[in-house]
C-alpha positions as CSV (number, residue, x, y, z in Angstrom):
1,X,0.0,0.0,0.0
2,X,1.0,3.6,-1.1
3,X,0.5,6.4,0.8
4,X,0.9,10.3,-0.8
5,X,0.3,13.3,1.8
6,X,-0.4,16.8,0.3
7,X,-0.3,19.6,1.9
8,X,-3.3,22.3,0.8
9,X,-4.7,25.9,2.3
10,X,-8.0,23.9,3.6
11,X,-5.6,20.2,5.3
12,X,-3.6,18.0,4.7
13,X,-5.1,15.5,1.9
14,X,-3.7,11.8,1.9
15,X,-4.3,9.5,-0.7
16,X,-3.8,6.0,-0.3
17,X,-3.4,3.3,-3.1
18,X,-4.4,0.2,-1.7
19,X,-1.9,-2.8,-3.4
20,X,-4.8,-4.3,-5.6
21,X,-8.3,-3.1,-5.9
22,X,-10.5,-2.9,-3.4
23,X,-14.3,-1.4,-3.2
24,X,-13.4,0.0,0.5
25,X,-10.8,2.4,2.0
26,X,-8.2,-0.7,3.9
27,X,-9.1,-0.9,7.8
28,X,-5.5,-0.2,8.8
29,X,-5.8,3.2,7.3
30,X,-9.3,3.8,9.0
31,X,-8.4,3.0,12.0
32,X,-5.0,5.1,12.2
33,X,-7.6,8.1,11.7
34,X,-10.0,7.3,14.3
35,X,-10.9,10.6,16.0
36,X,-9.6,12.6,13.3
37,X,-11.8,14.8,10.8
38,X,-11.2,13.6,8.0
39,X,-13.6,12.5,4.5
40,X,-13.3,9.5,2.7
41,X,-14.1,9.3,-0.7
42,X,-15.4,6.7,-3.2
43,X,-12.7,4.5,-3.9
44,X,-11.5,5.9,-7.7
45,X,-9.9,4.0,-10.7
46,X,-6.6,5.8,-11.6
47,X,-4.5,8.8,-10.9
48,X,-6.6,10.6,-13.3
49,X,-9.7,10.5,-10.8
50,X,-7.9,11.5,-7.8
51,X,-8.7,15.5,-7.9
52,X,-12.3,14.5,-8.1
53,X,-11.9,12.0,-5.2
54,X,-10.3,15.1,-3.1
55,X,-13.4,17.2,-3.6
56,X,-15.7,14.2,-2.5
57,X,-13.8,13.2,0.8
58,X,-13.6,17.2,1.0
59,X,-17.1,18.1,0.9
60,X,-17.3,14.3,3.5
61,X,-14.8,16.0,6.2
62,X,-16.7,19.6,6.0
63,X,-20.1,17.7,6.7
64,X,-18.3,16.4,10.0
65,X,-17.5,17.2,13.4
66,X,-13.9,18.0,14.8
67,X,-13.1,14.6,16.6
68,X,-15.9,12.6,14.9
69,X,-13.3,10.4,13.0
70,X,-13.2,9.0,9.5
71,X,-16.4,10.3,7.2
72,X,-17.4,8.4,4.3
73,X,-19.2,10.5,1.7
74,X,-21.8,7.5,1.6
75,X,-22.7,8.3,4.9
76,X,-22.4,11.7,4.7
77,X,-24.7,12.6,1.9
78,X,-27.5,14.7,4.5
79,X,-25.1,16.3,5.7
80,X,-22.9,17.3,2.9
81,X,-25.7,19.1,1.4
82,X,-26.4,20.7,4.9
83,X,-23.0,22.0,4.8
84,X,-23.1,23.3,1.1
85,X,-25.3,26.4,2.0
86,X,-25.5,27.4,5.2
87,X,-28.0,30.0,4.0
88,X,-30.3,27.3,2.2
89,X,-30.0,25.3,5.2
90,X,-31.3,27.8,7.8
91,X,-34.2,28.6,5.0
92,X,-35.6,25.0,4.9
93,X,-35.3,24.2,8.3
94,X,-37.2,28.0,9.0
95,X,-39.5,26.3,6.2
96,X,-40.6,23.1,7.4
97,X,-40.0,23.3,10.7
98,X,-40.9,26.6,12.0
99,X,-44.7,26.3,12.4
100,X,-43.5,24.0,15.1
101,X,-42.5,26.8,17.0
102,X,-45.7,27.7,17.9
103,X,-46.3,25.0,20.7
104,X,-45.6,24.2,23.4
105,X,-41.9,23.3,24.3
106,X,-43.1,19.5,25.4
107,X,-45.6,18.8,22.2
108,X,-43.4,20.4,19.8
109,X,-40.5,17.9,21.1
110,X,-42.6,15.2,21.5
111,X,-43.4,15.7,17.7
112,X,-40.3,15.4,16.7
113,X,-39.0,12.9,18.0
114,X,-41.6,10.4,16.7
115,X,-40.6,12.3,13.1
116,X,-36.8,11.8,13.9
117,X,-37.8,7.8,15.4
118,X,-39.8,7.2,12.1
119,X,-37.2,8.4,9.6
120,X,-34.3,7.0,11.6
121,X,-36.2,3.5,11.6
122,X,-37.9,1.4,9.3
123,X,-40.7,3.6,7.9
124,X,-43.5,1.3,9.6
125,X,-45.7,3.0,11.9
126,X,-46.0,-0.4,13.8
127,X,-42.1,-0.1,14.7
128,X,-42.2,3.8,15.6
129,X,-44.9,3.0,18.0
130,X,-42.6,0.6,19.4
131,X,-39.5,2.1,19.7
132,X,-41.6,5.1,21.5
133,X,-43.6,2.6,23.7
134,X,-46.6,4.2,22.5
135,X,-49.7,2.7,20.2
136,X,-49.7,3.2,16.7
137,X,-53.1,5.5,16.7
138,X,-51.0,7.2,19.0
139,X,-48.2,8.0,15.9
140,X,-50.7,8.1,13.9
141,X,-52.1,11.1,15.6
142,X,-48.8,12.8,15.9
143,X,-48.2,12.4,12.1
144,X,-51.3,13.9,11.4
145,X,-50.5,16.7,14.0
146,X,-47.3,17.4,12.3
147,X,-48.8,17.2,8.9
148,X,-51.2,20.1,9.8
149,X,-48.8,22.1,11.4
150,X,-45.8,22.1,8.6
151,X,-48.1,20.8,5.5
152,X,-45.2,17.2,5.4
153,X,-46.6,13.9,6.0
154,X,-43.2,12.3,6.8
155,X,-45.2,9.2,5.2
156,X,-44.9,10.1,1.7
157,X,-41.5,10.0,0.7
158,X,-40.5,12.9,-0.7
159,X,-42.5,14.9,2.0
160,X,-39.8,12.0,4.3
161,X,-36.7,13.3,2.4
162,X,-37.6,16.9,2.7
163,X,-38.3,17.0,6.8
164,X,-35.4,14.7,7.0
165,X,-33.2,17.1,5.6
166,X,-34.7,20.2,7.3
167,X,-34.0,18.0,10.5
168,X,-30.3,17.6,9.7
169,X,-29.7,21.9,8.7
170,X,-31.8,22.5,12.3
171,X,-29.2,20.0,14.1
172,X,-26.4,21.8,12.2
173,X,-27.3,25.2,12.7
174,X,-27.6,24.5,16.3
């Protein structure tokens, strides 16, 4: 295994060629990084696809938190496009979760975290009941709450992906 370190204005970028191909980053290099912010991109065939690589593991370490550790850009992709506008970001989470703010402290949490239980888990009502030790009318209700108040049934999938990424710009602008 090859290793090339390069020094730039935004960090240090290291690019590692593994000694035959592989689909993942090799462990050994993972693990020397552990608690240190760093992206990590797709793995890339040839030299000639290494700039692009750098922007991907880039745009994975800006999406991170100092400490957090070794980002993958496939587990990064919420939060990548969080980080890409701050402006955007505070917009849609202003958006789709504001009218939120007009309960209650405890109903306006307790909203969201069935929201944030739901998208986090399987999508099945039956499981976010569970998971919240609740009944599912009970979820149901909430859903419907929510769906009033911000005009996103988090059960329709692109209303899902939208809440789900105003969810991650709130957590990041807070």
């Amino acid at each position: 295994m090859h290793c090339y370190r390069h020094e730039s204005p935004t960090g240090d970028v290291l690019i590692v060629q593994p000694p035959a191909r592989t689909a993942d980053p090799p462990r050994p290099v993972l693990a020397a990084l552990a608690g240190v912010r760093c992206g990590v991109s797709p793995v890339v065939a040839g030299l000639s696809q290494a700039p692009r690589a750098v922007r991907l593991a880039s745009a994975a370490a800006g999406a991170s938190r100092a400490g957090a550790g070794p980002r993958r850009l496939e587990d990064a992709w919420l939060d990548v496009f969080v980080a890409g506008s701050r402006e955007l970001a505070a917009e849609l989470a202003h958006q789709v979760l504001g009218p939120l703010s007009a309960l209650g402290e405890a109903e306006g949490e307790r909203l969201l975290e069935t929201v944030r239980t739901h998208l986090a888990g399987s999508g099945s009502v039956a499981d976010t009941a569970t998971a919240l030790y609740c009944h599912r009318n009970t979820v149901q209700h909430r859903f419907a709450r929510f769906r009033e108040l911000t005009g996103r049934d988090v059960r329709v999938p692109e209303d899902a992906a939208v809440v789900a990424l105003a969810l991650r710009a709130a957590d990041a602008l807070s």
